[in-house]
Structure formats: C-alpha cells, structure tokens
N, C-alpha and C positions, 0 to 999 in steps of 0.2 A: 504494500500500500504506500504510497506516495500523501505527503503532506506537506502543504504550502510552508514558508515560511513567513511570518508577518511584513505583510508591503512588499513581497516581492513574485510571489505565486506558487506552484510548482517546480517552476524550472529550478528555480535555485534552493531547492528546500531540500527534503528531509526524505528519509525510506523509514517506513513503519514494520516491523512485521510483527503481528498476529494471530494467534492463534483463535480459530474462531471456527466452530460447527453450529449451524442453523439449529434452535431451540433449544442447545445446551449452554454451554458458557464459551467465555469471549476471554484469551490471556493477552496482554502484549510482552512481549517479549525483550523488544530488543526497536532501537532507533539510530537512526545515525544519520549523519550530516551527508549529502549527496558529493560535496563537494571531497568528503577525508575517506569516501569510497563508493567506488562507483556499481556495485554490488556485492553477494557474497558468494565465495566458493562453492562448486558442488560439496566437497568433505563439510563445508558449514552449513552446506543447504542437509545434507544427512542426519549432521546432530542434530539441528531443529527439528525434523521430522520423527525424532527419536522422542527429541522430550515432549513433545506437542502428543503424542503418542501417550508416554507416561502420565502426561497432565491431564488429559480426559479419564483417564482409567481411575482419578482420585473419586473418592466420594465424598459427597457432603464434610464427613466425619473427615476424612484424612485431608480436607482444603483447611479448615477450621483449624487442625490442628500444625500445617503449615504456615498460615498467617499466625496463628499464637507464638512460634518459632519464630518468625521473621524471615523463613525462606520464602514466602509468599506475598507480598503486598495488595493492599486493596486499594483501588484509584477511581 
C-alpha cells in the first residue's frame, strides 16, 4: 500500500505494508520512506508472509496476551 506524504502526494511518500484479511483483522507491519527504498526483497517478501501467517492463527486470547507483552501494539 502506498501512502501520501503530507503536501506532497504519493509520488514522494511512503510504502505501507499490511496485513489484512476481509472480516478478520487488519496488522501493519512495517512503513518506510519510498525514497531510503525502493521496495522489499523477495527473502523479505517470504518473512512477511511467514509472520502474517502466524499473526492470523492468534486468537482472541493469544492477541491480548501479546499487546499485554508489548510484542503487539494497538493503533
């Protein structure tokens, strides 16, 4: 996903990627400036796909208890 940067549009903005399956839940992941890279590797497009994976598979119970941790934030 692509996100403007204020006053100046898309072109010069940002790469968003999250995680997101229709009528379950929505993570983000990860952001970055377009400019300090111009995408991500496949080897980094795999890990994402690993944890985006593991991150749907939590329950209720095990989100809860990762935001109590601080491995997980709520935004």
């Amino acid at each position: 996903m692509r996100a403007a940067r204020p006053g100046e549009g898309k072109r010069g903005g940002f790469r968003v990627i999250v995680f997101f399956r229709s009528g379950d839940k929505t993570f983000f992941q990860y952001g970055f400036a377009k400019s300090a890279l111009a995408n991500i590797s496949d080897k980094e497009l795999r890990v994402l796909k690993r944890t985006a994976k593991r991150l749907f598979s939590f329950t209720d119970v095990d989100i809860q208890d990762e935001l109590k941790n601080g491995r997980l934030i709520e935004i």
